[in-house]
RODRENTOR-177626 format. One record per residue: residue number from 1; chain; x, y, z of N, C-alpha, C, CB in turn. Coordinates in steps of 0.1 Angstrom, whole numbers, always signed. Glycine has a CB too. Layout:
{kelum NUM; A; {X; Y; Z}; {X; Y; Z}; {X; Y; Z}; {X; Y; Z}}
...
***
This chain:
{kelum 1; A; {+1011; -113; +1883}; {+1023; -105; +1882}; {+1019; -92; +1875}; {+1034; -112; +1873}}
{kelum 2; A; {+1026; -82; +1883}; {+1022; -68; +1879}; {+1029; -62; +1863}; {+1028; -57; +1892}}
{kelum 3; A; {+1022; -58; +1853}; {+1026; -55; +1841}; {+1032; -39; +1836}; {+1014; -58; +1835}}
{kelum 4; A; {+1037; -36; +1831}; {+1039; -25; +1830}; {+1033; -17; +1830}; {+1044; -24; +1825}}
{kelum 5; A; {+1017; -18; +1823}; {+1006; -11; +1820}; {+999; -14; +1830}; {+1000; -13; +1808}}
{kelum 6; A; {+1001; -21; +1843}; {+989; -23; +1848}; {+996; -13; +1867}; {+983; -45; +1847}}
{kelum 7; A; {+1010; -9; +1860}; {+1015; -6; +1872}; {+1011; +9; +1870}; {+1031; -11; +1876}}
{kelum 8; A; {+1015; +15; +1858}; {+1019; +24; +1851}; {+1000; +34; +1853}; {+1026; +17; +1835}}
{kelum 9; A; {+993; +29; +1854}; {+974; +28; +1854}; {+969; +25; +1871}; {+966; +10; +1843}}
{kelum 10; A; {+979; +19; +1880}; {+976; +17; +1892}; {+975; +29; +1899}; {+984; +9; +1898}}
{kelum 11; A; {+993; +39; +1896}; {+996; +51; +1898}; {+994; +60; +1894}; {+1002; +52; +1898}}
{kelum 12; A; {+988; +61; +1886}; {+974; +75; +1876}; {+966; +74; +1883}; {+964; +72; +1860}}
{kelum 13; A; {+960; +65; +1889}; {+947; +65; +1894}; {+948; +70; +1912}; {+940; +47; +1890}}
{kelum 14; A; {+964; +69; +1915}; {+962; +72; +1933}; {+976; +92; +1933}; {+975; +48; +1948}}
{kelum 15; A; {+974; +96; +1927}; {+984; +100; +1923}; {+987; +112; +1934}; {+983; +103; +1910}}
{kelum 16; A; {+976; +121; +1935}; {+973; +131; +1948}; {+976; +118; +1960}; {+953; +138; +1947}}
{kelum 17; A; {+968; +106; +1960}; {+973; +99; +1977}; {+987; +100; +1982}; {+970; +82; +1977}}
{kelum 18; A; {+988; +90; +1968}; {+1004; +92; +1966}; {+1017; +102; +1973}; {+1004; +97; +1952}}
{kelum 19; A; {+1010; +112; +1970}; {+1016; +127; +1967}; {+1015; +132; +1984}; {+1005; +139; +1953}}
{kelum 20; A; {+1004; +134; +1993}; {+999; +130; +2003}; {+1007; +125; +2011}; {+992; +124; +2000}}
{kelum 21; A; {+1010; +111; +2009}; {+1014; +104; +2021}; {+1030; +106; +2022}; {+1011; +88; +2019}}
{kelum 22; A; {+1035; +98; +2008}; {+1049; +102; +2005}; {+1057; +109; +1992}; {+1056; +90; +2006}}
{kelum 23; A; {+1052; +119; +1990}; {+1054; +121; +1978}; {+1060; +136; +1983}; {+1041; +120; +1967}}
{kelum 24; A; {+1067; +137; +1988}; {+1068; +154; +1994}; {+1088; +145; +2000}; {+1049; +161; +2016}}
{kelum 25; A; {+1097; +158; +2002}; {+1113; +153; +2006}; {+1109; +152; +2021}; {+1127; +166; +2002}}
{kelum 26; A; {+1101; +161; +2029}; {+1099; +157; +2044}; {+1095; +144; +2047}; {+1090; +164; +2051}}
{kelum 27; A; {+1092; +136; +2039}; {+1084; +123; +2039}; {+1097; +112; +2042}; {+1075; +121; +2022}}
{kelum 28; A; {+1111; +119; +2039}; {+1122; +113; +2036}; {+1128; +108; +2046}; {+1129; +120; +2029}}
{kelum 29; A; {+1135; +97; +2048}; {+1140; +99; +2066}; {+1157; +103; +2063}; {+1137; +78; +2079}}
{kelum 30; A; {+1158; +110; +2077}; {+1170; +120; +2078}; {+1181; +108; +2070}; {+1175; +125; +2097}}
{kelum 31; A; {+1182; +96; +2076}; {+1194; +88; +2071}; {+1190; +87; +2056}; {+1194; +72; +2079}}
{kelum 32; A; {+1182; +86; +2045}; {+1179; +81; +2033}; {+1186; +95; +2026}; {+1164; +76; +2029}}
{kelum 33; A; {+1179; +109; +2030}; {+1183; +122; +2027}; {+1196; +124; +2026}; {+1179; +130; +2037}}
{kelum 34; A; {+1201; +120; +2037}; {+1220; +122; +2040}; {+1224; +113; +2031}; {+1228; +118; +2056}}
{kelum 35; A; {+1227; +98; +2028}; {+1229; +92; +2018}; {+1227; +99; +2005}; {+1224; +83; +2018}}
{kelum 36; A; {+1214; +98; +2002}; {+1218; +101; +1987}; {+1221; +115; +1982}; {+1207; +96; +1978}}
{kelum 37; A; {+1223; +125; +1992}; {+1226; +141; +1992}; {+1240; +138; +1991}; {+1222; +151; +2006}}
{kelum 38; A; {+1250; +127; +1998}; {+1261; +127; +1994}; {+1263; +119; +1983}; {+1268; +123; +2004}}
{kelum 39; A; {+1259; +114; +1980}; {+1263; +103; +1966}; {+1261; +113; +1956}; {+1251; +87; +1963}}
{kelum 40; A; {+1250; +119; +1955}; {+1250; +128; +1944}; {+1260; +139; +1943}; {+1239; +134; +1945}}
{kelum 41; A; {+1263; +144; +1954}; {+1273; +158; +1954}; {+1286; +148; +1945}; {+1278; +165; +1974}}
{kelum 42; A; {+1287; +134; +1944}; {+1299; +135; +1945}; {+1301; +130; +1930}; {+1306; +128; +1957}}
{kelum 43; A; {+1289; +130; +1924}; {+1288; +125; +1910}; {+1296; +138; +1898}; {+1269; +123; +1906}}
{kelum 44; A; {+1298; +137; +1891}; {+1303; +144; +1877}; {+1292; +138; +1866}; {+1321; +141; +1872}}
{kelum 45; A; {+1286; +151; +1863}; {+1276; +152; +1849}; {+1265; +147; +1856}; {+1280; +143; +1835}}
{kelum 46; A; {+1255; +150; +1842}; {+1245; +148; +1842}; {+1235; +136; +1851}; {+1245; +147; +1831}}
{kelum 47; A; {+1224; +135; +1861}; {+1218; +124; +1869}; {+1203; +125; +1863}; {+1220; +126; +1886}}
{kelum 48; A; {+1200; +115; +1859}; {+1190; +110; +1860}; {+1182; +105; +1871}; {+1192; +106; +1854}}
{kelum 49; A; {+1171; +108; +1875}; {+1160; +106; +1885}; {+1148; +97; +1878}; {+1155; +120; +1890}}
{kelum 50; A; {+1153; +82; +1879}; {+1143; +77; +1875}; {+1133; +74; +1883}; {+1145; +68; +1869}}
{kelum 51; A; {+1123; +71; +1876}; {+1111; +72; +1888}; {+1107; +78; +1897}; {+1109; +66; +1894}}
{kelum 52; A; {+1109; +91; +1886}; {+1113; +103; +1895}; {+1096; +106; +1907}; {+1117; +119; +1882}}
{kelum 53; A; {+1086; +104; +1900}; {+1071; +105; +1907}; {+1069; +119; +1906}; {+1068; +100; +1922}}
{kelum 54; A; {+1065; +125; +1914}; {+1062; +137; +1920}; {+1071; +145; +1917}; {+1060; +136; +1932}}
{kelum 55; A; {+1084; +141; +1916}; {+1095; +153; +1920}; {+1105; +156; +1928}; {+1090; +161; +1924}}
{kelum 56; A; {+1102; +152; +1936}; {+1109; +155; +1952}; {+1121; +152; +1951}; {+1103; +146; +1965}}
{kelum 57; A; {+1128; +143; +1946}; {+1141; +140; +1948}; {+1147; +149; +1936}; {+1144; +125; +1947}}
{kelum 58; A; {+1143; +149; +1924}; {+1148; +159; +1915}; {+1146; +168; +1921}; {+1145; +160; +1902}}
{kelum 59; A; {+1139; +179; +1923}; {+1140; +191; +1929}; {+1151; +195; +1943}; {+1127; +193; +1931}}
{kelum 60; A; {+1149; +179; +1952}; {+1160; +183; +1962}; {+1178; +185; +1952}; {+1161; +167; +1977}}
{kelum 61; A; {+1180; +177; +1946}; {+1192; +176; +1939}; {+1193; +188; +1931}; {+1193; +164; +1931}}
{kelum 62; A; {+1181; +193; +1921}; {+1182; +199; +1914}; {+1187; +216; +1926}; {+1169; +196; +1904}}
{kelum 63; A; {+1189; +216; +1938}; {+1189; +223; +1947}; {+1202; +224; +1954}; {+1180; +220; +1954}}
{kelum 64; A; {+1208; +210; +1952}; {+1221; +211; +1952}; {+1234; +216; +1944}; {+1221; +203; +1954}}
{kelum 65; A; {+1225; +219; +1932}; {+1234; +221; +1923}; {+1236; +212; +1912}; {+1244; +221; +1930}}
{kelum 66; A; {+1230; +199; +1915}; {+1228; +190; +1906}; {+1224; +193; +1895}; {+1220; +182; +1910}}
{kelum 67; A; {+1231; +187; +1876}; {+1226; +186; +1866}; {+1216; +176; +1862}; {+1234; +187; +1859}}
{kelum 68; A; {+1206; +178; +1868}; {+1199; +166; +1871}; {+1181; +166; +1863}; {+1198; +165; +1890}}
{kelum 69; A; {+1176; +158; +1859}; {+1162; +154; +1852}; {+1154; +144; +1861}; {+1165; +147; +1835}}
{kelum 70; A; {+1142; +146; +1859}; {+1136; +139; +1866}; {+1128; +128; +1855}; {+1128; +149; +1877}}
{kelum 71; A; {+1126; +114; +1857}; {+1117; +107; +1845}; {+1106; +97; +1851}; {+1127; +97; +1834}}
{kelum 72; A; {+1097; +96; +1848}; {+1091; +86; +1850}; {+1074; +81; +1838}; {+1090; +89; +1865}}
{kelum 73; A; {+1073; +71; +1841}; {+1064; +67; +1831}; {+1047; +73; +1832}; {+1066; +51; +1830}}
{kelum 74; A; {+1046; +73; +1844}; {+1031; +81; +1851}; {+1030; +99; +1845}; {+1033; +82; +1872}}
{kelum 75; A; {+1024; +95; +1831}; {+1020; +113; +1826}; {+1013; +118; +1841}; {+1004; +116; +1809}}
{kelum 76; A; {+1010; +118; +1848}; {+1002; +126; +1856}; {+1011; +126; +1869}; {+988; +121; +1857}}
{kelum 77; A; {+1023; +119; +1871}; {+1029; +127; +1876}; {+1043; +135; +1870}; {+1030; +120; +1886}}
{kelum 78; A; {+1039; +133; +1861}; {+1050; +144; +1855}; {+1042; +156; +1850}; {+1060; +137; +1841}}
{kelum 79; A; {+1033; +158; +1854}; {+1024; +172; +1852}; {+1021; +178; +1862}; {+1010; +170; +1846}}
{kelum 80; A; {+1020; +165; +1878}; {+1020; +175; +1888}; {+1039; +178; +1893}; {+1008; +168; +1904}}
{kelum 81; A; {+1046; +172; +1888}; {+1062; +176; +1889}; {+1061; +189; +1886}; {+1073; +168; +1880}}
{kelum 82; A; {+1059; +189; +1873}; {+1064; +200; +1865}; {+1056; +217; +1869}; {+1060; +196; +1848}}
{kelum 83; A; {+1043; +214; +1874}; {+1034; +222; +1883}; {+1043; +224; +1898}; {+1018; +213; +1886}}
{kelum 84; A; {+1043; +216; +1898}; {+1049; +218; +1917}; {+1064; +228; +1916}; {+1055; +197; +1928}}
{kelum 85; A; {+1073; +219; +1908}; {+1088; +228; +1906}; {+1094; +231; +1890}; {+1101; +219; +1915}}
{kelum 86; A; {+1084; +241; +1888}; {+1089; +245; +1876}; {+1098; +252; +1870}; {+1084; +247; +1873}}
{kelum 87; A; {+1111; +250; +1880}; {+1124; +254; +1875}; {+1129; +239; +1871}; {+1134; +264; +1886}}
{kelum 88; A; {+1126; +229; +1872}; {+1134; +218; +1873}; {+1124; +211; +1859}; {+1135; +210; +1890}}
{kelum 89; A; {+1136; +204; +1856}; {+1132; +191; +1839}; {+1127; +181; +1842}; {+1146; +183; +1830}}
{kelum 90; A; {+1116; +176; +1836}; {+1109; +164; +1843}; {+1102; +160; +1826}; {+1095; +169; +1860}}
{kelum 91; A; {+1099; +147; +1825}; {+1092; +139; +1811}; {+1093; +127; +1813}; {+1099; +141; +1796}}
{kelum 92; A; {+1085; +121; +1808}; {+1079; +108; +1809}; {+1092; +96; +1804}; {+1064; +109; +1798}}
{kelum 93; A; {+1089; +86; +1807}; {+1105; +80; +1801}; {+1102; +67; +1811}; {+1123; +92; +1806}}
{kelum 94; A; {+1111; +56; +1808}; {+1109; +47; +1820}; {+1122; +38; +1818}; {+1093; +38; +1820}}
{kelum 95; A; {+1125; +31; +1832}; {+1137; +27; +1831}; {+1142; +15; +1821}; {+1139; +25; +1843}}
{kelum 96; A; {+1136; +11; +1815}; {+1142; +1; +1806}; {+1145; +8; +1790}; {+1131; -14; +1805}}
{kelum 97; A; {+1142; +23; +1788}; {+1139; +27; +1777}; {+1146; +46; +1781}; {+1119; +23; +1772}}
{kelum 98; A; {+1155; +49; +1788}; {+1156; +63; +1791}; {+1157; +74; +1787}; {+1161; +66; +1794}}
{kelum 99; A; {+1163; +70; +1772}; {+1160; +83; +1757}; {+1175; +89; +1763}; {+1140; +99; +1758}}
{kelum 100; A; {+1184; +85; +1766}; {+1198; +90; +1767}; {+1207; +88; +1763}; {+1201; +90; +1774}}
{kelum 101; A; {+1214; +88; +1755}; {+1228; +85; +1745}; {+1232; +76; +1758}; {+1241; +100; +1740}}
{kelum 102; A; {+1246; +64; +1746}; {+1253; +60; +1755}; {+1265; +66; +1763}; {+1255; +51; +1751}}
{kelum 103; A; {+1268; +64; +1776}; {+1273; +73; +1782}; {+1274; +84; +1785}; {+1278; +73; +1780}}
{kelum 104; A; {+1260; +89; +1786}; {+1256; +104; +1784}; {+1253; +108; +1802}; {+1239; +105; +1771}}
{kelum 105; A; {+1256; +104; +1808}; {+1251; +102; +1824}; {+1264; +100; +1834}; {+1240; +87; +1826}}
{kelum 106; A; {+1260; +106; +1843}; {+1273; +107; +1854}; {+1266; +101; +1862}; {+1279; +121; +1859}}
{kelum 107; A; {+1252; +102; +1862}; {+1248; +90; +1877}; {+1233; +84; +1873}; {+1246; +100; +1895}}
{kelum 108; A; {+1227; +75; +1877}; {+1214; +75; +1880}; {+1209; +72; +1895}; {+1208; +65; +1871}}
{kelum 109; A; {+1195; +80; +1896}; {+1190; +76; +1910}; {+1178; +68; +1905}; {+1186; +90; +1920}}
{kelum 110; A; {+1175; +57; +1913}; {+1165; +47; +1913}; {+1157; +44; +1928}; {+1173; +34; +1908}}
{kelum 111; A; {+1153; +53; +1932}; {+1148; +53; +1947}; {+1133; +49; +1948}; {+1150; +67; +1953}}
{kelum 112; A; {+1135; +34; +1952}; {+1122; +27; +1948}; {+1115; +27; +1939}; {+1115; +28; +1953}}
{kelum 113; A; {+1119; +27; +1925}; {+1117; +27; +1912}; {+1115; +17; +1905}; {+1124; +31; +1908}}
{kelum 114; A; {+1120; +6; +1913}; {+1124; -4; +1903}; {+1116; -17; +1912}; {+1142; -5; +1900}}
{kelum 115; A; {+1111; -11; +1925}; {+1103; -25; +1932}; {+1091; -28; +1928}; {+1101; -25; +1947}}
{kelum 116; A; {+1085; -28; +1914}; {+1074; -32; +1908}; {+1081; -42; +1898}; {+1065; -20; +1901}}
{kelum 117; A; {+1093; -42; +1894}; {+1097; -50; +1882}; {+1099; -59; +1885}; {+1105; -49; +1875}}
{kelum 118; A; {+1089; -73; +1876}; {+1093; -84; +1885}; {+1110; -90; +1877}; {+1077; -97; +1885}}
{kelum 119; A; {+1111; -101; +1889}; {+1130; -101; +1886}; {+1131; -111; +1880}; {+1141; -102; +1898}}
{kelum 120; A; {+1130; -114; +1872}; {+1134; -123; +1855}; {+1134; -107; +1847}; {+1116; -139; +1846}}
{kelum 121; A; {+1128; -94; +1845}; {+1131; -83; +1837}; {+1139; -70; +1850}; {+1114; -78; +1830}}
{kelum 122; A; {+1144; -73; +1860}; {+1156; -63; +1866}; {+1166; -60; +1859}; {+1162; -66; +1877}}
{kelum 123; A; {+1173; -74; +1850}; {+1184; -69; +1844}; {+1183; -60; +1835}; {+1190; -78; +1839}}
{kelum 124; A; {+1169; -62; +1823}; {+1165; -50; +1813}; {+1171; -37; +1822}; {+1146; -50; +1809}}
{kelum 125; A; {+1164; -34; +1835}; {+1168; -20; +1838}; {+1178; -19; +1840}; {+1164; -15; +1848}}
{kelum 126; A; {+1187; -28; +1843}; {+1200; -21; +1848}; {+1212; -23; +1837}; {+1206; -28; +1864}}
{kelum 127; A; {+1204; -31; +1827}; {+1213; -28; +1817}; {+1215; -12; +1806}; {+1208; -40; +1808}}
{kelum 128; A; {+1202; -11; +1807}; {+1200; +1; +1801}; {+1209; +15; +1812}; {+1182; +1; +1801}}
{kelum 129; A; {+1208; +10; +1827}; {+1216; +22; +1837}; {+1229; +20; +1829}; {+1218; +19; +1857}}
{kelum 130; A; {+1237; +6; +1828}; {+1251; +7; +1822}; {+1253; +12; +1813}; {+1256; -2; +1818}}
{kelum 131; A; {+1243; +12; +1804}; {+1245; +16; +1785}; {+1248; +28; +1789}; {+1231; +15; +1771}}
{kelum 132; A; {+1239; +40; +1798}; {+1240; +54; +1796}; {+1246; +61; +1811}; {+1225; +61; +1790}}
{kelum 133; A; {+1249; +56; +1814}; {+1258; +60; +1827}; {+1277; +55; +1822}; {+1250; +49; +1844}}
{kelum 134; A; {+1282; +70; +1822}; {+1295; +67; +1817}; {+1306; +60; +1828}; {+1302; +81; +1811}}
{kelum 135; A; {+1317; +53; +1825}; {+1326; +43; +1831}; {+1330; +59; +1848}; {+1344; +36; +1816}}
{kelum 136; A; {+1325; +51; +1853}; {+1334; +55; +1867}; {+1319; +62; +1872}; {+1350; +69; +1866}}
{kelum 137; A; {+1310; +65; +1866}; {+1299; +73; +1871}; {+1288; +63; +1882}; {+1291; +79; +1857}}
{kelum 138; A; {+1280; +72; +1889}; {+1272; +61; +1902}; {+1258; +59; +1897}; {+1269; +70; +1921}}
{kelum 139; A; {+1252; +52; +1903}; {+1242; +40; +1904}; {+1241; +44; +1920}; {+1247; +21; +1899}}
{kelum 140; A; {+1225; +47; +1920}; {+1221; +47; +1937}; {+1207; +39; +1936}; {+1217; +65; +1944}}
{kelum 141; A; {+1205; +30; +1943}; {+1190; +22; +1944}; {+1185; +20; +1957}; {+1190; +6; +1938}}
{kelum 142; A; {+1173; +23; +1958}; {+1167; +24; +1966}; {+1156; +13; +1971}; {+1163; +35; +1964}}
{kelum 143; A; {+1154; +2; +1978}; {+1143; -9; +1975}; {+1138; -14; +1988}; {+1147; -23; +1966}}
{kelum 144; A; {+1133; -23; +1986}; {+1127; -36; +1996}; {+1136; -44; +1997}; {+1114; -45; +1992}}
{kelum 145; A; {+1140; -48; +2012}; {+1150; -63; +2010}; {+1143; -73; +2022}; {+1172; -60; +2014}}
{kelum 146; A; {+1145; -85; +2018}; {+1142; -98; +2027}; {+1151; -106; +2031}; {+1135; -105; +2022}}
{kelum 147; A; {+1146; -114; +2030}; {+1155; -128; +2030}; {+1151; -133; +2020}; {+1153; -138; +2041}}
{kelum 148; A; {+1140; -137; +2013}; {+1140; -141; +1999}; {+1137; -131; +1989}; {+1131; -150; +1998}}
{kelum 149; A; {+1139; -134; +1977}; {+1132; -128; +1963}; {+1120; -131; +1963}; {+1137; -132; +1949}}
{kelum 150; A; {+1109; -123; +1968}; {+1096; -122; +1966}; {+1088; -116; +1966}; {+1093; -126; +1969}}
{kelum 151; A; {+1072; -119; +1961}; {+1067; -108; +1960}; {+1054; -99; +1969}; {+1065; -111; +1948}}
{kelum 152; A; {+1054; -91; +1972}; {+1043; -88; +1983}; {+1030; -76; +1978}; {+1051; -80; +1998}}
{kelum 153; A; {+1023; -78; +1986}; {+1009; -68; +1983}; {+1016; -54; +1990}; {+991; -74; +1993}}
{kelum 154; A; {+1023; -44; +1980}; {+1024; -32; +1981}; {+1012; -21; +1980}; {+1033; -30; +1972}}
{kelum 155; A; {+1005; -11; +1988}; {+997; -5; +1988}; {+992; +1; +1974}; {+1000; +2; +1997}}
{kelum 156; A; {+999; +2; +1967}; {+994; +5; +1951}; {+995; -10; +1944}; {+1005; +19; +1942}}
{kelum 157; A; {+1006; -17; +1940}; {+1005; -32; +1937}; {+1014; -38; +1935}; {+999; -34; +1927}}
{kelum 158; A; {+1014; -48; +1931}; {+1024; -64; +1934}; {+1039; -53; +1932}; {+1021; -83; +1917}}
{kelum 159; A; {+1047; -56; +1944}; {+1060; -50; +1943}; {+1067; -60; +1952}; {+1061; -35; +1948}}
{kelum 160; A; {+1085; -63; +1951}; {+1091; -75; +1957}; {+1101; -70; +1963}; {+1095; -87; +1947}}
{kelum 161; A; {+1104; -80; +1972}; {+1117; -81; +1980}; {+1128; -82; +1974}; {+1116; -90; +1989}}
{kelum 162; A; {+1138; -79; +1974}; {+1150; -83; +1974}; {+1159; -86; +1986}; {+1155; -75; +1967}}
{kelum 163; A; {+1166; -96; +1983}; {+1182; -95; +1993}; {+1191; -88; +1986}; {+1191; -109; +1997}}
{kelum 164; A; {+1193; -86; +1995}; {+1209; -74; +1987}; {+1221; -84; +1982}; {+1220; -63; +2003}}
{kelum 165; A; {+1219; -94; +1987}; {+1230; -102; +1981}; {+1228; -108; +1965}; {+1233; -113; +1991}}
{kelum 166; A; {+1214; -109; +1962}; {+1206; -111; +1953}; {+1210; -101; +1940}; {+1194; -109; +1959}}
{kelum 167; A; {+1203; -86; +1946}; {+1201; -79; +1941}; {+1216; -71; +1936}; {+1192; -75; +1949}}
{kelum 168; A; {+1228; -74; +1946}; {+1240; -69; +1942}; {+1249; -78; +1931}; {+1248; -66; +1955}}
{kelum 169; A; {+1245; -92; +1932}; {+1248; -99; +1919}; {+1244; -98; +1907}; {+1246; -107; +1921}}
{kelum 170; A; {+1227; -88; +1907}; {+1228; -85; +1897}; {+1229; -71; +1889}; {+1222; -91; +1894}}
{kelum 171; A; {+1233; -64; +1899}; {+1238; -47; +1894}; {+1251; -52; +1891}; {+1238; -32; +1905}}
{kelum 172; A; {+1259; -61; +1897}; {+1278; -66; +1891}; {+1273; -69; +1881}; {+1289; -79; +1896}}
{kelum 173; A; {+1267; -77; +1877}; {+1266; -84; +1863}; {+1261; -72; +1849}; {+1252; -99; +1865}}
{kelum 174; A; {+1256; -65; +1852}; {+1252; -52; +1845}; {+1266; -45; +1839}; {+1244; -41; +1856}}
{kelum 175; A; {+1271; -48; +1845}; {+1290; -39; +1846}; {+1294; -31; +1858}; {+1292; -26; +1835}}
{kelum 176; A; {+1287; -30; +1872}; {+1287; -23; +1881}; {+1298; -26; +1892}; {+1273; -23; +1886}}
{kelum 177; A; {+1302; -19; +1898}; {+1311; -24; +1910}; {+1304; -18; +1921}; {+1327; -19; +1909}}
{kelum 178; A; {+1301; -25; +1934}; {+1291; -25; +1945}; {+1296; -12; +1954}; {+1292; -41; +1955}}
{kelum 179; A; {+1299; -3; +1960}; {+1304; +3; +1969}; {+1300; +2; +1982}; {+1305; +13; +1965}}
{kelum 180; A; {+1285; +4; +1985}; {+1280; +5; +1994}; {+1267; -6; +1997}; {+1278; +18; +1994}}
{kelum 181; A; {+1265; -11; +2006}; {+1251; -16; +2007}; {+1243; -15; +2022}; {+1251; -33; +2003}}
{kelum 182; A; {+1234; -8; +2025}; {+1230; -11; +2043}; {+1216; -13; +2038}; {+1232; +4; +2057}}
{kelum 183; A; {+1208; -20; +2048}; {+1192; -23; +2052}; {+1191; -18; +2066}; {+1188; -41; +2052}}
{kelum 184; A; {+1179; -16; +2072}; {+1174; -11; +2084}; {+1155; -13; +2085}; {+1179; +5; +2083}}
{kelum 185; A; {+1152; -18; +2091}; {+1137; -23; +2094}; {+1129; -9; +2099}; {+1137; -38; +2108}}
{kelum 186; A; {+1124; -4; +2091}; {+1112; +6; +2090}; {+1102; +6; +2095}; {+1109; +9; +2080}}
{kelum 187; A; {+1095; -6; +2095}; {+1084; -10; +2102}; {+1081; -31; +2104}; {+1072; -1; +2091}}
{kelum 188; A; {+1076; -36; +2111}; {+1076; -46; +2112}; {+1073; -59; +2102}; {+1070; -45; +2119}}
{kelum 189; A; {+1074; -50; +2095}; {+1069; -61; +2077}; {+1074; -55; +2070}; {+1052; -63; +2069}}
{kelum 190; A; {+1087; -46; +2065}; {+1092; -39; +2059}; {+1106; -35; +2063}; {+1083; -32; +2058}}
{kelum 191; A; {+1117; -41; +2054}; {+1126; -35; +2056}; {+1133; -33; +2048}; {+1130; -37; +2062}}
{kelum 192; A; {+1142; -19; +2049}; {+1144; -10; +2037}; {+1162; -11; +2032}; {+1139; +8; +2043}}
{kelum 193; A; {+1160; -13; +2019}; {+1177; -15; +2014}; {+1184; -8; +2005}; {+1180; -27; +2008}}
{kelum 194; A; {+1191; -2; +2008}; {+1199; +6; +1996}; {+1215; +2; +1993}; {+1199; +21; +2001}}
{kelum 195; A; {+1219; +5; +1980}; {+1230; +0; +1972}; {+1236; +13; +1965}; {+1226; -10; +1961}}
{kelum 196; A; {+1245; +16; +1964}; {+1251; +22; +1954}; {+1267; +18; +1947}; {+1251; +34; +1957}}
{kelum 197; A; {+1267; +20; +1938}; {+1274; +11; +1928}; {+1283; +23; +1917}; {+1261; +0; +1919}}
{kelum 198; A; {+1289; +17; +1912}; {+1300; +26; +1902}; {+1302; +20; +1888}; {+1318; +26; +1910}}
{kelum 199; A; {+1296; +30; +1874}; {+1299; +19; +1868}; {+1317; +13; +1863}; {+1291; +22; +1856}}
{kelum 200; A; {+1318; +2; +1860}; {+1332; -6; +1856}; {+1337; +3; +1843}; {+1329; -26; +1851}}
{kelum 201; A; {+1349; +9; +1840}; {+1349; +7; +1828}; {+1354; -9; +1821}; {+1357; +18; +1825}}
{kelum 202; A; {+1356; -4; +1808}; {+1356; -17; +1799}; {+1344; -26; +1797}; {+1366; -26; +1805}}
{kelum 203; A; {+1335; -31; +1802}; {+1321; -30; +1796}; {+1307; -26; +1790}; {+1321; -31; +1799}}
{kelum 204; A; {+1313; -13; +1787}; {+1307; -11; +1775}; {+1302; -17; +1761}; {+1312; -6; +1773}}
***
């Protein structure tokens, strides 16, 4: 099982490949773009971009108009972020720990961010999205889905599947209410799932 330090050291070490292959918004496919370009427009306050990498998604948002930061735990890519678009906020941070008051957030983005964590610790993350994402504000996630909860040899390292049905039981249980969910098969061993969610009030 992949550790935090050992994921966190996987991605230091490929970070230009990284950057390369998919680390750029053209890298993005038209349908993923359009989604979360609308989800965001329609947030109020502040978004967080966790796992943010490179940049790319904070800078597209931060382009929309978005009050938006970019975070992630890889110093070295938050040095080539901050190099590449240095009009935009980017620092190190990681999702179980986000350095944000509670309620201080109108949205978070999680766009494949969170498919290294293995799932006995998913709830840590999304508890922490509830704490600082205020009542009515969005939750966007980006992942792997299957048919089972499991785990596969991801080109950098151990990262897992989800079902959405899985995975939407446990963003409800966080305090979330489900809005949206679709999957679509990207390549023959890979298929791609996204959620976005609203937080509940009264759970706080």
């Amino acid at each position: 099982m992949a550790t935090f330090e050992s994921v966190r050291s996987a991605y230091a070490a490929r970070v230009e490949e990284y950057v390369a292959v998919v680390g750029g918004i053209s890298h993005v496919t038209d349908a993923d773009l359009a989604l979360v370009t609308r989800w965001a427009l329609g947030i109020e306050g502040p978004v967080l971009d966790v796992g943010c990498g490179p940049g790319q998604w904070t800078h597209h948002l931060a382009g929309l108009g978005i009050d938006v930061e970019g975070v992630d735990p890889v110093p070295e890519f938050i040095a080539h972020a901050t190099a590449t678009y240095p009009d935009e906020r980017y620092r190190v941070g990681r999702a179980e720990n986000l350095g944000a008051a509670d309620g201080a957030l109108g949205g978070v983005l999680a766009w494949y961010s969170l498919i290294h964590i293995a799932p006995e610790r998913m709830g840590d993350a999304l508890a922490e999205f509830a704490r600082c994402i205020r009542p009515g504000g969005g939750l966007a996630l980006g992942f792997f889905t299957g048919d089972e909860r499991s785990p596969f040899d991801h080109a950098v390292t151990t990262a897992y599947y989800w079902p959405i049905d899985l995975l939407a039981a446990e963003v409800t249980a966080a305090g979330f209410a489900i809005t949206h969910t679709e999957s679509r098969t990207v390549r023959p061993d890979r298929t791609h799932g996204a959620l976005l969610a609203v937080r509940r009030p009264g759970d706080e």
